[in-house]
Residue, then its C-alpha position, 0 to 999 in steps of 0.5 A: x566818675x563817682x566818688x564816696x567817701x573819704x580819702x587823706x593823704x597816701x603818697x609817699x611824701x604824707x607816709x607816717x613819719x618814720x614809715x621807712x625806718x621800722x627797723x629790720x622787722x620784716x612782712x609775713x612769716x620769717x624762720x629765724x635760725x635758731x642756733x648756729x647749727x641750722x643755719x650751718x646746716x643750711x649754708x652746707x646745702x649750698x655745697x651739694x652740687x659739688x659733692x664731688x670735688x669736695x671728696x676729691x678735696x678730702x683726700x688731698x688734705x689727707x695726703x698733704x696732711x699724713x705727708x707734713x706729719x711725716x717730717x717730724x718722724x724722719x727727723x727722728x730717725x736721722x737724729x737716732x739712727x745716723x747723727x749719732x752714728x755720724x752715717x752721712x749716706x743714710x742722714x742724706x737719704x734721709x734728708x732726702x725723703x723729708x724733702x720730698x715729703x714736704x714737697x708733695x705736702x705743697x703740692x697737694x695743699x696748693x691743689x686743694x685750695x684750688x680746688x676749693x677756690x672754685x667750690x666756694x664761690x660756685x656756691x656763694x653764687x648760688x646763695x647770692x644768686x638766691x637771696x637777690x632773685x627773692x629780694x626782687x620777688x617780695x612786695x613793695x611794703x618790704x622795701x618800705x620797711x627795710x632801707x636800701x643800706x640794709x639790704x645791701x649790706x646783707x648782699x655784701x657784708x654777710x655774703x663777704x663773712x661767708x666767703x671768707x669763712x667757706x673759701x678759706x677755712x674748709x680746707x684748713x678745717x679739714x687739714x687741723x682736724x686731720x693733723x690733730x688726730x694724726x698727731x695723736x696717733x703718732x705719739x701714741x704709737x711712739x710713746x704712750x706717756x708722752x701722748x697723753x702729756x699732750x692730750x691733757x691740753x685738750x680738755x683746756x683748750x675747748x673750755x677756752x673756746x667755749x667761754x670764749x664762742x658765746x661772747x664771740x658770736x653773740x659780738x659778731x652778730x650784733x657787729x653785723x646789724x650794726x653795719x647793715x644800719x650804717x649802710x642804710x644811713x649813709x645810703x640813704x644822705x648819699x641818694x637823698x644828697x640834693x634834699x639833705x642840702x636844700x634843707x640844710x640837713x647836713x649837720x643832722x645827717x652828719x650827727x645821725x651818722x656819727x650814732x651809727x659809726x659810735x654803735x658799729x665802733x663799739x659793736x666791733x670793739x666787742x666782737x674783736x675783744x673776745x676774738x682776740x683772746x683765743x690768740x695769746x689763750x693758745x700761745x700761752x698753752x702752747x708754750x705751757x705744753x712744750x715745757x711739759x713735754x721737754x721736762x718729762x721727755x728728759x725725765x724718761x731719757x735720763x732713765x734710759x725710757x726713750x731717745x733724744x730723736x725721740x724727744x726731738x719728734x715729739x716736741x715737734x709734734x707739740x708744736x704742730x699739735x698746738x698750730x692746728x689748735x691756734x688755727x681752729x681757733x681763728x677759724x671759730x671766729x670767722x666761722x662765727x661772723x659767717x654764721x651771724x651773716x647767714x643768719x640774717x640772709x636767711x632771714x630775708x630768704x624765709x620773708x614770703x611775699x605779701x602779695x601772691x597769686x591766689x591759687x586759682x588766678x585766672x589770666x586777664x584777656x581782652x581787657x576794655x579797661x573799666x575800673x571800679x574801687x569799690x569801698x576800699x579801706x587801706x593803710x600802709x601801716x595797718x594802724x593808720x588808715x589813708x583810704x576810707x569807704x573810697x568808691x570810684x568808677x572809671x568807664x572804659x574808652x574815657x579819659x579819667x583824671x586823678x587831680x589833687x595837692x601833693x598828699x592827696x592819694x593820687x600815687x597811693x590809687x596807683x599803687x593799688x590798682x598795680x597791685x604793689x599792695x592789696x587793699x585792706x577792706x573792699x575790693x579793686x575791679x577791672x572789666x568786672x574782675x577782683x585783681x587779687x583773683x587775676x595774675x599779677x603779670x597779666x595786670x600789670x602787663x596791661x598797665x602804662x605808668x609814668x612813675x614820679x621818680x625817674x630811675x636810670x639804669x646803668x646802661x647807655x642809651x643806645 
């Protein structure tokens, strides 16, 4: 065995201080969404396979939808038609069919959610399915500079912000969204100066939202990095626990975790805040709407323009025209903290990969197993270099020890020859052959490594 040059440390324990907390900045090319729509756009792709039944989910919204708006109007008519001419026949005829409009509407809803139920999580197990299999296929230097917290509260955190805006919001958003146009319809149809009483809240309304969204999501996506770095701290005193106490680091663990809680503390208070606002915004103009519309509706009856059924039916129409505007409105909000969730697993779904197979890797036959590092200049930072001008040669068929102190570079020649990363300048040879130009399987298939650490799987023995 030959050795030139100069070699310092490399091991995981003389890594440059603070190696592993470079923040969440990733390795290779990252697309980073740029507006809410694209990452939209491609959480949407995940529902693809079940075009199907979000058609079929469609139409039961339509039908429990124009059912529940059939009510307001069937009161209507018992008001104006049987209450005043006291017909007890047809107000219970009446009566009946609104009870059975409202029970089909329950049907139909139920059914729907069901259905959605079953779409949602078919396509977060798609999303989660992909983003775990792409964590497993990136490089070692990845995992370097992202903590094992941060990870997982993307694979938690942000997938859970997507559940809960996909599971339990497409459904009400096609239902608000179709009772809001229903609605409009209806009152045009029964009485033009009533309905556009009701549309001058509009405008207002999505002013409101407006103002509101940009603080919202900008609150919630900051909540969400926020949380991912908690995580990545309180992991990392959990696994690490037995080096935290043998040098009595409790107490700067506890402080370092108390910044992070205060950043999550104060990140929440922001996001929920202008969440909040929309709530008692709609309340208020839900109760503005309601005056507006009683006061002219009595204005328009004492002139004999319309009846008090009438009256009756629009009110309650106002009513559930401002519900699905209070409900879009809590739905701008989880919509919002999905979004920033998606955002940030897509960040990790467009990282490459450092190391990949060159296009023309050949496979790796008959090895005899003779080693050469020849003239190898690495660092896991690129700033930092721990290998210089190292050249080593082990022949095959004999036994060749990499003896030193911790620090040394022992891991970090290891970690070379398997490929977790590729040298910066020179090159690493076996039987003759420059391992980036063989397949990365067919290297490390051929390698036995008793690794330092030992990791256990949840798993029994047997």
């Amino acid at each position: 065995m030959s050795h030139q040059g100069t070699q310092s440390a490399g091991s995981q324990a003389n890594r440059p201080a603070g190696f592993r907390r470079q923040g969440p900045g990733m390795v290779g090319k990252i697309e980073k969404a740029k507006d809410p729509f694209q990452a939209l756009r491609r959480l949407a792709a995940y529902l693809k396979p079940y075009r199907a039944a979000l058609v079929g989910i469609f139409f039961l919204v339509m039908f429990y939808t124009l059912l529940g708006l059939l009510g307001p109007y069937l009161l209507g008519v018992a008001i104006d038609q049987h209450i005043g001419s006291k017909d007890v026949p047809g107000l219970v005829r009446t009566a009946g069919w609104m009870l059975a409009a409202y029970l089909g509407a329950a049907v139909f809803q139920g059914a729907s959610n069901w259905l959605m139920a079953n779409v949602s999580q078919g396509a977060l197990k798609l999303l989660r399915r992909e983003l775990f299999g792409h964590i497993q296929r990136l490089s070692l230097r990845f995992f370097d500079r992202n903590p094992a917290g941060e990870l997982m509260s993307r694979l938690t955190n942000d997938i859970d912000a997507i559940n809960q805006a996909v599971s339990l919001n497409v459904t009400a958003l096609f239902a608000s969204t179709l009772s809001l146009v229903g609605i409009l319809v209806a009152m045009f149809v029964l009485n033009a100066w009533l309905a556009l009483a009701t549309v001058l809240v509009v405008p207002i309304m999505l002013w409101f939202t407006t103002f509101v969204a940009r603080y919202t999501r900008r609150g919630f996506r900051e909540l969400q990095k926020q949380l991912g770095s908690l995580n990545g701290t309180m992991e990392e005193a959990i696994s690490g626990g037995r080096v935290v106490k043998a040098f009595r680091r409790n107490d700067s663990v506890i402080s370092h975790f108390r910044e992070h809680n205060q950043a999550v503390y104060q990140a929440g208070l922001y996001a929920n805040t202008y969440a909040l606002l929309l709530m008692p915004l709609t309340n208020v103009l839900g109760n503005f709407f309601v005056i507006v519309l009683a006061g002219l509706g009595g204005w328009l009856a004492l002139n004999g323009l319309v009846t008090v059924g009438m009256i009756a039916t629009f009110i309650t129409y106002g009513q559930r025209f401002i519900q699905p505007l209070r409900e879009l409105a809590d739905m701008y909000n989880a919509i919002q903290a999905a979004l920033a969730g998606a955002e940030r697993i897509f960040e990790i779904i467009d990282t490459r990969p450092e190391l990949q197979d060159a296009p023309d890797a050949v496979r790796l036959k008959d090895v005899k197993g003779y080693v050469q590092f020849d003239h190898v200049h690495f660092g896991y930072l690129k700033d930092t270099p721990v290998i210089r001008d190292m050249t080593l040669d082990a022949a095959a068929g004999k036994i060749t020890a990499l003896v030193g102190p911790t620090g040394a570079g022992k891991t970090t020649l290891i970690n070379l020859l398997s490929r977790f990363y590729d040298v910066d300048e020179g090159s690493i040879r076996v039987d003759g052959v420059d391992i980036r130009q063989v397949k990365t399987a067919d290297l490390r298939s051929e390698l036995g490594i008793v690794l330092q650490h030992t990791f256990l799987l949840a798993a029994t023995v047997l």
